[in-house]
C-alpha positions in Angstrom: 0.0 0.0 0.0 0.6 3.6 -0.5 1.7 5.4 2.9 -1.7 7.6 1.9 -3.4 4.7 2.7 -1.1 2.8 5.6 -1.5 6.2 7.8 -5.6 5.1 7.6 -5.8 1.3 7.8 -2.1 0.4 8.2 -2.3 -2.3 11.0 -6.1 -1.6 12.6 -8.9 -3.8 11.5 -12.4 -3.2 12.7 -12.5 -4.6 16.0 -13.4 -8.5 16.1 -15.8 -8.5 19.2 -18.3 -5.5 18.3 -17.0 -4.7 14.6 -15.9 -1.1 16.1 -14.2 1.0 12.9 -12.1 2.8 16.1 -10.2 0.6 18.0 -11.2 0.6 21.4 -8.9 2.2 24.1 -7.9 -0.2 26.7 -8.5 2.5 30.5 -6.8 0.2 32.3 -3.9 -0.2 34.4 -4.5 -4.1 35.4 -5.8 -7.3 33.5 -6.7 -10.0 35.2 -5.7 -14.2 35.2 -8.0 -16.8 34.2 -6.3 -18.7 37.1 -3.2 -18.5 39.0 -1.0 -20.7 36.9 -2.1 -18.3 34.1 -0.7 -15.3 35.8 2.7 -17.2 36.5 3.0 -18.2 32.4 2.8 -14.6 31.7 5.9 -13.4 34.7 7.6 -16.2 33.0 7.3 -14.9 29.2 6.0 -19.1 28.9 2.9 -17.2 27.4 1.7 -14.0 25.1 -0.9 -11.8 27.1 -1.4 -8.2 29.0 -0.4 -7.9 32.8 0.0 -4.4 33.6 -0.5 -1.4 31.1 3.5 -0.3 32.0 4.2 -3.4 30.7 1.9 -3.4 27.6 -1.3 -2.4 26.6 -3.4 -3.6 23.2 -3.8 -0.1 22.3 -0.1 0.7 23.2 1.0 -2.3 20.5 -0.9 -1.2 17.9 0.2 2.6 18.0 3.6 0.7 17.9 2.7 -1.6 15.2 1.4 0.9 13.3 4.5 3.2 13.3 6.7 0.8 12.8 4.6 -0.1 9.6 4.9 3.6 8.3 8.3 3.6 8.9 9.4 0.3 7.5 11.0 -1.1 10.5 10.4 -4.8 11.9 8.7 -3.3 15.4 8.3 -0.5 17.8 7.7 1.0 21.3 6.2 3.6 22.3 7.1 5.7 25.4 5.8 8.7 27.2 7.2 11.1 25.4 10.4 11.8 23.0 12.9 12.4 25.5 11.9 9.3 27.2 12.1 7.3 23.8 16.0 8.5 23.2 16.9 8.0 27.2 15.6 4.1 26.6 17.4 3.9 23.4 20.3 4.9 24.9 20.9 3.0 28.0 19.5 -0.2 26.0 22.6 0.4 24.0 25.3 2.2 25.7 27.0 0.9 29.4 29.0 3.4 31.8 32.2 4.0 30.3 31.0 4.2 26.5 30.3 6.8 24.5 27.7 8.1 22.3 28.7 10.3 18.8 26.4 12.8 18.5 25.9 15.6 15.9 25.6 18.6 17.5 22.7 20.6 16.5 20.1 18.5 17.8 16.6 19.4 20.0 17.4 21.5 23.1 15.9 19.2 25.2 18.1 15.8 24.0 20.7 18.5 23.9 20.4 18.5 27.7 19.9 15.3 28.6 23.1 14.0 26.3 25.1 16.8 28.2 24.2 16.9 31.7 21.9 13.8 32.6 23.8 11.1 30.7 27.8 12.0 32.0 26.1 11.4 35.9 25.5 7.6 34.9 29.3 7.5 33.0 27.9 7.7 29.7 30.1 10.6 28.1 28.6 12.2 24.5 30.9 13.5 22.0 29.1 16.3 19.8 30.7 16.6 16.0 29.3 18.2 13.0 27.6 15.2 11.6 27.3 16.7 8.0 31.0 16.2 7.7 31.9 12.9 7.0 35.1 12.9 8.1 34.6 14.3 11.3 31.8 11.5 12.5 34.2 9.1 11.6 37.3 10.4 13.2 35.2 10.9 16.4 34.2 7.3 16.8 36.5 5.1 19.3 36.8 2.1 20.5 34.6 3.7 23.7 31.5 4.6 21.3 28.8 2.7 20.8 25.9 4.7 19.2 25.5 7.5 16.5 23.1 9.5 17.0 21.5 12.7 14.5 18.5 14.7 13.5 17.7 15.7 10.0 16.3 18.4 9.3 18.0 19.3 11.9 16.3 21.4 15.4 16.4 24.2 14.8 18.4 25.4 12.3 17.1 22.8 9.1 20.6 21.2 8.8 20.4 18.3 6.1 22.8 15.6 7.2 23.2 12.5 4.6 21.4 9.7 6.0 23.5 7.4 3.7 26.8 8.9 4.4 26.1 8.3 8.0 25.3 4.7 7.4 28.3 4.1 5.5 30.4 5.6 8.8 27.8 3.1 11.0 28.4 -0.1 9.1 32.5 0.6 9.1 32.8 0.7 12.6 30.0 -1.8 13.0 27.7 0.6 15.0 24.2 0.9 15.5 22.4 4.2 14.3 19.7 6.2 15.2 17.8 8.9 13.7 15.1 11.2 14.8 13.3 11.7 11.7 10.5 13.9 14.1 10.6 16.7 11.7 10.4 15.0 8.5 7.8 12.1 9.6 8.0 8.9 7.8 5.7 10.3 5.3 8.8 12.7 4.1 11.5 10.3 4.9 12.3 6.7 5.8 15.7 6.4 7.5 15.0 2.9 7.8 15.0 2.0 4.1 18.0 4.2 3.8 19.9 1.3 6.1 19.5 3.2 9.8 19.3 0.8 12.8 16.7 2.6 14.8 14.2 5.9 14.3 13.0 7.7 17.1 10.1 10.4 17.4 8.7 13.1 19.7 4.7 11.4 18.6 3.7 15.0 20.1 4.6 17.1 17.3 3.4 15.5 13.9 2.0 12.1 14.8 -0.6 14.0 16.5 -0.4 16.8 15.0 -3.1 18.7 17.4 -0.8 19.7 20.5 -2.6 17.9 23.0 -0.7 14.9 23.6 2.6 14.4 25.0 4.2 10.7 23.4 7.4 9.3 22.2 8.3 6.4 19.6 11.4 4.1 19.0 11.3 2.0 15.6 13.9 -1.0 14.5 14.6 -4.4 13.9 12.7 -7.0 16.2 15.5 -8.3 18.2 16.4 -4.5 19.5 12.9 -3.5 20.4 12.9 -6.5 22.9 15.8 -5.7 24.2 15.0 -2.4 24.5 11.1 -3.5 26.1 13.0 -5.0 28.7 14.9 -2.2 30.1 11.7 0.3 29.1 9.1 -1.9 31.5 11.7 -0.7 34.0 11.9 1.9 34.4 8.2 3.2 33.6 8.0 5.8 31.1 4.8 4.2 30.2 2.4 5.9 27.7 -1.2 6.2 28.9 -3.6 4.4 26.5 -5.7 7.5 25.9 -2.5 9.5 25.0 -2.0 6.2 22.3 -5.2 6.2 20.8 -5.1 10.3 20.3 -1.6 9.9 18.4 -3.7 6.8 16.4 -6.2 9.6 15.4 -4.3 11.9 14.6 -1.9 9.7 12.3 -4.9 9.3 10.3 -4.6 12.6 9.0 -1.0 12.6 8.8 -0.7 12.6 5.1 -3.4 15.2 4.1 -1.9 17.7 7.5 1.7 17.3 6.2 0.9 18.3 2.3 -0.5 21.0 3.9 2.3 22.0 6.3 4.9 21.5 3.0 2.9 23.9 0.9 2.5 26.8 3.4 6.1 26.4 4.7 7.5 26.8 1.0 5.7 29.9 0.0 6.1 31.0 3.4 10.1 30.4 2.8 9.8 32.0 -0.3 8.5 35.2 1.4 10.6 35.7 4.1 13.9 35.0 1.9 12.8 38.5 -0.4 12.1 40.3 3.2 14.2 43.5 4.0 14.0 42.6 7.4 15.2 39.0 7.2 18.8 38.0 7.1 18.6 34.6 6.5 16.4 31.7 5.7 16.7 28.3 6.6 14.3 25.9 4.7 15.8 23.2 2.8 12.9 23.4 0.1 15.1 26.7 -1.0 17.7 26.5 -3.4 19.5 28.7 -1.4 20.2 26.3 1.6 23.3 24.3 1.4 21.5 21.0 2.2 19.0 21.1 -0.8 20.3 18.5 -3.2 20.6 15.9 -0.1 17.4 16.9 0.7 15.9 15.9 -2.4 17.7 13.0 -2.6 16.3 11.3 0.5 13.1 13.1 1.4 10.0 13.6 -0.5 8.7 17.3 0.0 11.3 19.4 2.6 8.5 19.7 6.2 6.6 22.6 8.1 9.7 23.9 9.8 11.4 27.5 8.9 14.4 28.8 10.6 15.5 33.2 9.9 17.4 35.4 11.1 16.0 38.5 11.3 18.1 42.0 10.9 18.6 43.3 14.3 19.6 40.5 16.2 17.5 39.3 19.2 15.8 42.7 20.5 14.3 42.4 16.8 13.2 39.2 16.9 11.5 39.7 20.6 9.3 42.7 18.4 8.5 40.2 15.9 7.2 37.2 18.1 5.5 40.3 20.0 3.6 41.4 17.3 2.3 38.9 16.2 -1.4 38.0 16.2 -2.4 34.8 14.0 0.6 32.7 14.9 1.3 31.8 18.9 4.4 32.5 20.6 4.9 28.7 21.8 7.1 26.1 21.6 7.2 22.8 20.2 6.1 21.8 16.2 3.7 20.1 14.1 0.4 21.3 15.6 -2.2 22.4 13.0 -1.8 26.1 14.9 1.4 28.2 13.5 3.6 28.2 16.2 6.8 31.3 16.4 9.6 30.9 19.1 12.9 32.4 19.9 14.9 28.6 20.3 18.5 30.4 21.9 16.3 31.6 25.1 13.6 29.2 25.0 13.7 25.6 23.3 17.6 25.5 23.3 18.4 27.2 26.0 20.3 24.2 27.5 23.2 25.8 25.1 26.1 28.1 25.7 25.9 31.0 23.7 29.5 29.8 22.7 27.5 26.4 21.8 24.4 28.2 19.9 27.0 29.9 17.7 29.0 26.8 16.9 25.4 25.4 15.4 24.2 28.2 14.0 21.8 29.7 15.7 22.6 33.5 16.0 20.7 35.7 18.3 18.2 36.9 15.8 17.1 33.3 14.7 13.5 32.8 15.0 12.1 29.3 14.4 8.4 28.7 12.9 6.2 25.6 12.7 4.2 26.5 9.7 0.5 25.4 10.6 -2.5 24.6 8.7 -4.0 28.1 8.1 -4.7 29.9 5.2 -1.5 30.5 3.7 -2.2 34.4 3.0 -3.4 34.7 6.4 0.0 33.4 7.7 2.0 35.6 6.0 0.3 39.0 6.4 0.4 38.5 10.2 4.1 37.5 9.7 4.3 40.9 7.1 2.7 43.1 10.0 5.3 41.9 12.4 8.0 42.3 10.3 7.0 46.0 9.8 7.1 46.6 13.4 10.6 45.7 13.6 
């Protein structure tokens, strides 16, 4: 099938007991034994069956199932949230005394947790400039045992080659992740592209209506058990409402995301011819030095816009001031146009020294282009702009 069509009926059948089109959500924290040699079987793994939602849940799997369809992978989990997913993924794989290769302009909040969560439990991070071949692969040591990248990139829209990366990966016989949370798996499949495991923040595009907080790790079937085993531990469960919103909401993945590709485009297109813009980052634009990769391994180029407006940060506080249709909020992918400052607010966790190094000067602004009339969107962004 077509993605179109795996987003609707990828992996959900009407249901077999009451012919329900939705599957049912599964409110419960405990299921109970036929009998008590029943309950033992399913401690022991002798059995397949459902315990205790933090240890699985029916509509849990088949958000899982489902994602991992859409991406191509073998299986998935899903977790409470992003950051949760990445944490799992990373203690499944790395030990105290190991390290993790990072590139380093990834989401403020992984950003964090790689810098000043993961060192406490001995599991150092080395950030490099991923884009650059050579400087991933002279980074890797006999210590590391995970690369890890976003692309696009948060927030600045770096394109990093997905296949370059798995060429570095397979050489020094590493596993490697991706989180493709800004592309979706309807832009881009790191998984067919020879990646070890995708992660997402489900919040942003999976639901796509900003009222969820969820996270999702995708691979092959022998990781995702591993990584079960460590994630029932530690208990960043998702709650089986929270599942069956994202499984709404993927529904409309494809139509939402043509949507946020088109806006974000003309939008780009806008702002680049602005005499109060500096600098657009939006790898649909010829302009932006990751274009051609882009094209080569995604399908349209996402809702996301990085600028720089002329007159550094005071400028861009008048700008996310002004405005009136789009909020001043973080996060991405809602169906609302959302504007935020991300070197005071989503990336804070950075230096300024840091910031720099990635590129993200003190003027940038980051948007998630929503679904709103396009000319709406940018005559509220032309009215700020004119206050600057």
């Amino acid at each position: 099938m077509h993605i179109e069509t795996d987003v609707v009926h990828g992996g959900q059948h009407p249901d077999k007991s009451t012919g329900a089109l939705s599957p049912p959500i599964y409110q419960t924290s405990t299921f109970v034994f036929r009998d008590a040699d029943h309950g033992a079987r399913l401690f022991k793994g002798e059995e397949k069956g459902y315990i205790y939602t933090r240890i699985s849940n029916p509509t849990i799997e088949l958000l899982a199932r489902k994602i991992a369809l859409l991406e191509s992978a073998e299986a998935g989990l899903v977790f409470s949230s992003g950051l949760a997913a990445i944490f799992n993924v990373i203690v499944a794989v790395v030990r105290s005394g190991e390290n993790v290769v990072s590139d380093d302009t990834i989401y403020g909040g992984t950003f964090t947790l790689f810098k000043n969560v993961l060192p406490r439990l001995g599991i150092d991070v080395v950030f490099v400039d991923a884009s650059k071949t050579e400087d991933l692969t002279a980074a890797v040591n006999e210590q590391t045992r995970l690369l890890f990248i976003e692309t696009p990139a948060n927030p600045t829209l770096k394109i990093i080659d997905i296949a370059k990366c798995v060429e570095v990966a397979r050489a020094s016989n590493l596993p490697l992740c991706v989180d493709n949370t800004f592309a979706t798996p309807y832009l881009q499949r790191p998984i067919e592209l020879g990646v070890d495991i995708v992660v997402h923040s489900a919040t942003k595009y999976f639901g796509g209506h900003g009222d969820i907080i969820g996270g999702v790790a995708v691979g092959r079937q022998d990781f995702i058990d591993t990584l079960w085993k460590g994630a029932k531990d530690i208990g960043a469960s998702i709650s089986p409402f929270n599942a069956w919103l994202i499984l709404r909401g993927l529904k409309t993945l494809a139509v939402r995301m043509d949507r946020h590709c088109h806006n974000a485009l003309k939008i780009a297109e806008f702002l680049s011819q602005h005499d109060k813009v500096e600098k657009v980052y939006y790898p649909g634009l010829k302009s932006h030095p990751g274009h051609e990769t882009a094209k080569k391994q995604m399908s349209a180029f996402g809702g996301m816009i990085g600028f720089d407006v002329k007159g550094g940060k005071e400028a861009g506080k008048t700008l996310m001031n002004s405005v009136k249709l789009c909020a001043l909020a973080v996060s991405l992918g809602d169906v609302d146009t959302l504007i935020e400052h991300p070197g005071s607010m989503t990336h804070s966790g950075y230096s300024e020294e840091e910031l720099l190094e990635c590129g993200i000067k003190p003027g940038f602004v980051r948007l998630s282009i929503g679904l709103e009339h396009l000319d709406d969107i940018v005559e509220d962004l032309k009215q700020a702009l004119d206050k600057i």
